[in-house]
C-alpha positions in Angstrom: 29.8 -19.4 -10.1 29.1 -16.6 -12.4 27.6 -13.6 -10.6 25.2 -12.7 -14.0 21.7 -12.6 -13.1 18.7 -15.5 -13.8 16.4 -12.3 -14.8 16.4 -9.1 -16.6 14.9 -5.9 -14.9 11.6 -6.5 -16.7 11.0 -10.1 -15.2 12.2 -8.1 -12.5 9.3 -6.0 -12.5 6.4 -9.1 -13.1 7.9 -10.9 -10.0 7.5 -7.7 -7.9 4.3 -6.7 -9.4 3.1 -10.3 -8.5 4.2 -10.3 -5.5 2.7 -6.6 -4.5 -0.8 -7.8 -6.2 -1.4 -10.6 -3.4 0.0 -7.4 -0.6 -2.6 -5.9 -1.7 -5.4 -8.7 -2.2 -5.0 -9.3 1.4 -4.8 -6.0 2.3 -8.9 -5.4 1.3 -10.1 -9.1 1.0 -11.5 -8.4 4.6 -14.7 -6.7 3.0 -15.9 -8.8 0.9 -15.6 -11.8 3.5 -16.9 -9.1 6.4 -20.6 -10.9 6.8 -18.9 -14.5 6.5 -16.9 -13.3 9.5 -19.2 -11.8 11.6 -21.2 -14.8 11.4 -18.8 -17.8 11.5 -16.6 -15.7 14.5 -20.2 -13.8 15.7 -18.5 -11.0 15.3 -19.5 -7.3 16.6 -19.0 -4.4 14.1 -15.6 -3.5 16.6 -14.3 -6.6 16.9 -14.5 -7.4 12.7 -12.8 -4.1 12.9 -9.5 -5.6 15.3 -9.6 -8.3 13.2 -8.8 -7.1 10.1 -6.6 -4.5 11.3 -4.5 -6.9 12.5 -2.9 -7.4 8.8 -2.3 -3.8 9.2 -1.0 -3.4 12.4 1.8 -5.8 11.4 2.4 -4.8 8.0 3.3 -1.2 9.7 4.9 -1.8 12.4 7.4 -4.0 10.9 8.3 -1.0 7.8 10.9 0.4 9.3 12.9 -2.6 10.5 12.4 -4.3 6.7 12.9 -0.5 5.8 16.6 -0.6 7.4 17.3 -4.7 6.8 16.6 -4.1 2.8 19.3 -1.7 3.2 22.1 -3.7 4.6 20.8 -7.3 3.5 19.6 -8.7 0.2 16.5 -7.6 -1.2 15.6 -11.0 -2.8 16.4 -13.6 0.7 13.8 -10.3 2.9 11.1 -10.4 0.4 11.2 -14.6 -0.5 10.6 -14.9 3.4 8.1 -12.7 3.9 6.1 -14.7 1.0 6.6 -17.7 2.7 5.2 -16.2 5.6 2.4 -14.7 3.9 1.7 -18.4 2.5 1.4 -20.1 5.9 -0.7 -17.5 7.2 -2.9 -17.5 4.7 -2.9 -20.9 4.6 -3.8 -20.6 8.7 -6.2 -18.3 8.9 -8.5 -20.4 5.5 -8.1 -23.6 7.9 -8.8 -21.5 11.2 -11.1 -22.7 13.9 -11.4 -20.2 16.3 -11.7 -16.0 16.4 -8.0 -16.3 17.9 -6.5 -18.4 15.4 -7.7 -16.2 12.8 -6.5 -13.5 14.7 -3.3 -14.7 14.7 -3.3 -16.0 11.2 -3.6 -12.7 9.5 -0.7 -11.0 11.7 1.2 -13.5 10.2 -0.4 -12.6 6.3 0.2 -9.1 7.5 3.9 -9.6 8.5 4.4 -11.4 5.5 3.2 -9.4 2.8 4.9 -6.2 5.3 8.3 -7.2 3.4 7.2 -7.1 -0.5 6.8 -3.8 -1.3 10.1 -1.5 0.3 12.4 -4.6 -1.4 10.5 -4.4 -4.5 11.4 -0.2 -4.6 15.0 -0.8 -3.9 15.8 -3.6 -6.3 13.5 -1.7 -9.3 15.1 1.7 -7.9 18.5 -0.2 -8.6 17.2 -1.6 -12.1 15.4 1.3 -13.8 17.4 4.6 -12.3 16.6 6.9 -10.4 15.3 9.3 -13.3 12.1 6.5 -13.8 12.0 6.3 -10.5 8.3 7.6 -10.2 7.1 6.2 -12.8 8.3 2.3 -12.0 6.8 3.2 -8.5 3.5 4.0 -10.4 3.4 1.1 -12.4 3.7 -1.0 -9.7 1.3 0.3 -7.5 -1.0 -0.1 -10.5 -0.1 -3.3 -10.5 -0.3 -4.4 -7.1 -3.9 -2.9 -7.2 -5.0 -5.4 -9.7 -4.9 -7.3 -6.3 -7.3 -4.4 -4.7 -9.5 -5.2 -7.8 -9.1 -8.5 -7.8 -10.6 -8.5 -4.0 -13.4 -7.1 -4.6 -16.3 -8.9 -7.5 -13.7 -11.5 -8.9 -13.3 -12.4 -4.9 -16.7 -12.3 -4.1 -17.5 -14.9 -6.8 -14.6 -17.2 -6.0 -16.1 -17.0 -2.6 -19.6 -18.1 -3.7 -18.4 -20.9 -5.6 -15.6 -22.4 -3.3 -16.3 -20.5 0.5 -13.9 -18.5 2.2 -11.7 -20.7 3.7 -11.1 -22.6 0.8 -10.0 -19.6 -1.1 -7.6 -19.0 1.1 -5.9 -22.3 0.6 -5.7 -20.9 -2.6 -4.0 -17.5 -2.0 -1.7 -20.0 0.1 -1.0 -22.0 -2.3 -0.1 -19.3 -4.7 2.3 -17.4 -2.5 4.4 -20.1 -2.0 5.2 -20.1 -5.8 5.9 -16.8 -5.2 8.8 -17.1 -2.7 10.4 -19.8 -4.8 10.4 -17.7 -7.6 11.5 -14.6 -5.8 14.7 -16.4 -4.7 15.3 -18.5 -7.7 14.7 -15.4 -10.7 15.8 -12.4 -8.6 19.6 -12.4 -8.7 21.8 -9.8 -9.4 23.7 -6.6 -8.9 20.7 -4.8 -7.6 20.6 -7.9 -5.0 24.1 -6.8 -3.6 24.0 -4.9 -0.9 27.5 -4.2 -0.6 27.5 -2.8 -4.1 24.2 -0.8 -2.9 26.4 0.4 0.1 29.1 1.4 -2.2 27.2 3.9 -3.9 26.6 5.8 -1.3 29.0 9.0 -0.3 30.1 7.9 2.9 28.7 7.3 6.8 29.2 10.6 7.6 27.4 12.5 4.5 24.5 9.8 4.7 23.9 10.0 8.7 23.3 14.2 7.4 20.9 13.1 4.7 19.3 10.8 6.9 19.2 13.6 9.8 17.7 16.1 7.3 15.4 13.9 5.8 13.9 12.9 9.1 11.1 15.7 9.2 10.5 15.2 5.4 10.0 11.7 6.4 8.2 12.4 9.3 5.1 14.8 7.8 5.2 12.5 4.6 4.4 9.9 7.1 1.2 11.8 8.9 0.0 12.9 5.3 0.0 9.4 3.9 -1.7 8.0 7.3 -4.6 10.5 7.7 -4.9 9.5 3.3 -4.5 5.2 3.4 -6.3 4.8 7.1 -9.7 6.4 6.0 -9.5 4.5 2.4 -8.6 1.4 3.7 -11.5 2.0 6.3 -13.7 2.1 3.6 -12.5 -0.4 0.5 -10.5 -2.6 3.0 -13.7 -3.5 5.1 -16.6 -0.9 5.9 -17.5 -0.1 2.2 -19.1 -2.9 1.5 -21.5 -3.4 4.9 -22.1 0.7 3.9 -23.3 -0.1 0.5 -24.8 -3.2 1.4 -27.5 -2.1 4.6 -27.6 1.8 3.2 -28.8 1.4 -0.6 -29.4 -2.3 -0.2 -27.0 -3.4 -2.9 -25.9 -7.1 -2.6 -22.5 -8.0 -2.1 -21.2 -8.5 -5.8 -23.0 -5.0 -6.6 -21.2 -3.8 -3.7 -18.1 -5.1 -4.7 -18.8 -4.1 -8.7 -19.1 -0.3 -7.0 -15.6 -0.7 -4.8 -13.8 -1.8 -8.0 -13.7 1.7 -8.9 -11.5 2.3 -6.8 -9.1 -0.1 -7.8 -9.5 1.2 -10.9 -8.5 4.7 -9.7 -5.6 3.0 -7.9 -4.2 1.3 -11.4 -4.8 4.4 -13.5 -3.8 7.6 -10.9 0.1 6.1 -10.1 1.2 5.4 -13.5 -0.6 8.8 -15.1 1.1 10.7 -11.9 4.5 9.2 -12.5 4.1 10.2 -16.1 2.8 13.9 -15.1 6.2 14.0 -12.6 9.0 12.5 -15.3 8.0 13.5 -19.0 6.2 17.0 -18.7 8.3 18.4 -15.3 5.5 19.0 -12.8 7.0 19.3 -9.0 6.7 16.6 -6.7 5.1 19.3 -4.4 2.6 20.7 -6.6 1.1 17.1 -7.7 0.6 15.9 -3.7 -0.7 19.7 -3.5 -3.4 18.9 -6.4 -3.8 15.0 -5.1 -4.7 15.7 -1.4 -7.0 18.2 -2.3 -9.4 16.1 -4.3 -8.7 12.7 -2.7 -10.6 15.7 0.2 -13.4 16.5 -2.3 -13.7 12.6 -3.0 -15.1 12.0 0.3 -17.6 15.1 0.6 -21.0 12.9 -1.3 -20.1 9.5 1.6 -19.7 12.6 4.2 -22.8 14.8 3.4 -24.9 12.6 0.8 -25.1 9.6 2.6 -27.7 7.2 2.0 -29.0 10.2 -1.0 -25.7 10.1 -3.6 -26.5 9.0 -7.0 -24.7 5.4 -8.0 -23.0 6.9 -10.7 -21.9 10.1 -8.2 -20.4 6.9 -5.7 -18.7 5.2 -8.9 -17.4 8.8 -9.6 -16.1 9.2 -6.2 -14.7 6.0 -5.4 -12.9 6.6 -9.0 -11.1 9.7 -7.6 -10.6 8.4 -4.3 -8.7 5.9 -5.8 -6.7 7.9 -8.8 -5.4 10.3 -5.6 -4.8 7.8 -2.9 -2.3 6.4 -5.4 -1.3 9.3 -7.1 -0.4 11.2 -3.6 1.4 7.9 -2.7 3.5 7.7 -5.6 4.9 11.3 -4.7 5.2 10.7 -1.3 7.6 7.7 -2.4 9.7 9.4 -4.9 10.0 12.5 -2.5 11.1 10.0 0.7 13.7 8.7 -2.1 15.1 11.8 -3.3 15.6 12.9 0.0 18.0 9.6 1.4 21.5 9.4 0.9 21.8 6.6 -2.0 21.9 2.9 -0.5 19.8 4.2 2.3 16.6 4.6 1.0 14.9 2.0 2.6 15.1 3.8 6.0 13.2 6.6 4.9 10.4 4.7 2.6 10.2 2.4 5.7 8.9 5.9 7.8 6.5 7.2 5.0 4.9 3.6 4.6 4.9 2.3 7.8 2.8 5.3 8.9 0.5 4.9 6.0 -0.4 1.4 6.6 -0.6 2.2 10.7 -3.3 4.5 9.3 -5.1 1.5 7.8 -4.2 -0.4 11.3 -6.3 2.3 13.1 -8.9 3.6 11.0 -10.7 0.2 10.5 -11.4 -0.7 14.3 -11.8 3.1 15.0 -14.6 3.2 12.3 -16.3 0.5 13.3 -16.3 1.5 16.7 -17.8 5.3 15.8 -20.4 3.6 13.8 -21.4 0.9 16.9 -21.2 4.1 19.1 -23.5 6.0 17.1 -26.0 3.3 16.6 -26.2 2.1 20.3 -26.9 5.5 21.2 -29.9 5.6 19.1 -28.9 6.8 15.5 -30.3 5.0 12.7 -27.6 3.2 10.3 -27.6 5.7 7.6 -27.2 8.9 10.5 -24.3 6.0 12.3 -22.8 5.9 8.7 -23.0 10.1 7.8 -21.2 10.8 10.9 -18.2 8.2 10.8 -17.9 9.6 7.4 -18.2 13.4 8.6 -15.5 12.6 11.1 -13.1 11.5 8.2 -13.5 14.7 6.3 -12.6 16.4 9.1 -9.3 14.3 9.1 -8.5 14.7 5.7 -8.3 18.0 5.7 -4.9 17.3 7.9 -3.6 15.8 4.4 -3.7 18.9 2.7 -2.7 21.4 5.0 0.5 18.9 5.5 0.9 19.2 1.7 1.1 23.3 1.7 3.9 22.6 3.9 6.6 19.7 2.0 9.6 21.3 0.0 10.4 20.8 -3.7 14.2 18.7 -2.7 16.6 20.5 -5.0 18.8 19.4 -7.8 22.6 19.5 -6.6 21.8 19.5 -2.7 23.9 17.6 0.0 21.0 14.9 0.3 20.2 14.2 -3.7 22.7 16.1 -5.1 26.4 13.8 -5.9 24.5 10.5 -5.2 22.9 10.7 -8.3 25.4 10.3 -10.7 27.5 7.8 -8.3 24.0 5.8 -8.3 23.2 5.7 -11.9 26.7 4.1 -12.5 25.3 0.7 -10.5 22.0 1.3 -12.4 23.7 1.7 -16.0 25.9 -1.4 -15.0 23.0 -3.5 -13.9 21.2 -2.5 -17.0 24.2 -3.8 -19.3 24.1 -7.3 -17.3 20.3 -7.5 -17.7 20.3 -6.6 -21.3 
């Protein structure tokens, strides 16, 4: 059977970006359903919280095992089972009868969706080169964040005309087309990990890489989880019950104001990418300049609640989202430059493992600082200022982490040799493609 591939790196790219889009749809679709739960499940503010966490709490912990199987397996058979497994539970938790069942369904979204985006780096990483590198990663997190947006007005109207549950069935439906496409139009070289393995220098110089890299990985980690736990607190779930009982917006107005973020998400990747491969800005200096205003972002939800302007929140959610997914495009292509080549998934598994455990913790912990506040008296808008006050704080832990993460360097032991022995796979598997 001939070994050229079904699919050239640009179908490539709309499979992935598909695939990412639904990650991310399920990641935030939480908020816009969060009333419909708390009244078909009757549902405290805390336990709405461990429910949708639970997509999170999945989704990170399993990061660093898909991290280390994309590495050693193929790319394409990891990420075709983890849409089949984001199809039934999807499919589960639309049809679910009980607070545990739904529980349980959206682990099993969570896990699913958990093995999308680390195969979709390595086999684009493998397709484009290393040089694009940042910018492919921006472009896809803009696309997967047409998901975000999606989840947010478009959902809430789907959900008025067809409920909930049914448009679940849906999203079920859909990502089982996924994972037949995935495995049917995703062959070739960048599929091989034995090829992928071959690029690499050798055990020895990629157990130092990985060794050096481990701190990088490390604080990248912390930075990205103190940045993705208190946005996904907010757009994932607790932005829309804000918006909804603090200015009285209703739910699609809500949801029209969220968007921005999305929005933000779509722009800030590609336009960082672009910043970081075509005019030569450092990798440091850009999560320098994002972490600081993804901090200013939050000051008007922190110290104007219930008083901020609409157009100052559209503002805000707008830069929230342009430096949540700017800062994790660099993150990304820093974790990368740092691995020994054919062993990057270890390290993006660390980096985005802890950013979506921030998302698994920051939405129960929110909503149990906001029922904490208002059964000791507060009024909602005071219950809201302070969970929000208690964020800032946090965030500040983002940028004193960026002050601290090196420029990697052209030519070192980690970055340096595997670059040229990697862009021979990549210039190989652009000649098949083409």
């Amino acid at each position: 059977m001939s070994s050229r591939p079904s699919a050239n790196r640009w179908i490539l790219f709309v499979l992935c970006a598909v695939a990412y889009f639904f990650s991310n749809f399920h990641r935030v679709s939480s908020a816009v359903i969060a009333s419909d739960l708390q009244a078909q499940f009757n549902a405290s503010s805390s336990v709405l919280g461990v429910l949708s966490s639970t997509y999170f709490w999945a989704y990170a912990g399993l990061q660093l095992p898909i991290g280390i199987a994309t590495d050693r397996y193929s790319p394409r058979l990891i990420m075709t089972v983890g849409m089949a497994l984001a199809a039934i539970g999807s499919l589960v938790f639309g049809l679910s009868s009980s607070l545990g069942v739904a529980v349980a369904a959206r682990t099993l979204a969570g896990a699913g969706v958990a093995a999308v985006y680390i195969p979709s780096l390595k086999i684009l990483g493998q397709a484009f080169g290393e040089a694009h590198f940042p910018t492919v990663t921006g472009f896809l997190i803009a696309a997967g964040n047409l998901g975000s947006l999606s989840a947010t007005s478009p959902f809430a109207l789907l959900v008025g005309a067809i409920g909930w549950r049914w448009s679940f069935v849906v999203i079920a439906a859909v990502s089982a087309i996924m994972a037949g496409a995935a495995w049917h139009l995703m062959r070739g070289p960048w599929d091989d990990p034995r090829r992928q393995m071959a690029s690499a220098q050798g055990a020895g110089d990629a157990k130092a890489a990985s060794g050096r890299g481990l701190g990088l990985f490390l604080a990248l980690g912390f930075a990205m989880f103190v940045k993705y736990g208190p946005l996904m607190g907010f757009q994932g779930l607790w932005g829309v019950p804000y918006l909804t009982q603090v200015y009285q917006m209703t739910k699609v107005q809500a949801g029209n104001l969220l968007m921005w973020i999305s929005i933000g998400y779509i722009v800030g990747g590609p336009f960082v990418g672009v910043l970081s491969d075509r005019f030569g800005l450092t990798l440091r200096s850009l999560l320098i300049g994002t972490s600081v205003l993804y901090l200013a972002a939050w000051g008007p939800l922190a110290f104007m609640t219930g008083t901020a302007a609409s157009a100052l929140l559209c503002a805000t959610s707008l830069v929230m989202g342009i430096t949540g997914s700017g800062s994790g495009v660099v993150a990304h292509a820093l974790s990368t430059r740092s691995s020994g080549a054919g062993h990057e998934g270890g390290g993006l598994g660390i980096v985005n493992g802890f950013s979506l455990l921030g998302g698994a913790v920051f939405q129960p912990l929110m909503g149990f600082m906001i029922d904490r506040f208002t059964s000791a008296g507060l009024a909602q808008v005071a219950a809201y200022a302070r969970t929000f006050q208690m964020v800032f704080v946090v965030v500040i832990g983002m940028v004193l982490i960026s002050l601290f993460i090196p420029e990697p360097k052209a030519g070192s032991a980690v970055n340096g040799d595997n670059s040229s022995k990697r862009s021979s796979v990549t210039e190989e598997a652009k000649e098949i493609a083409l």
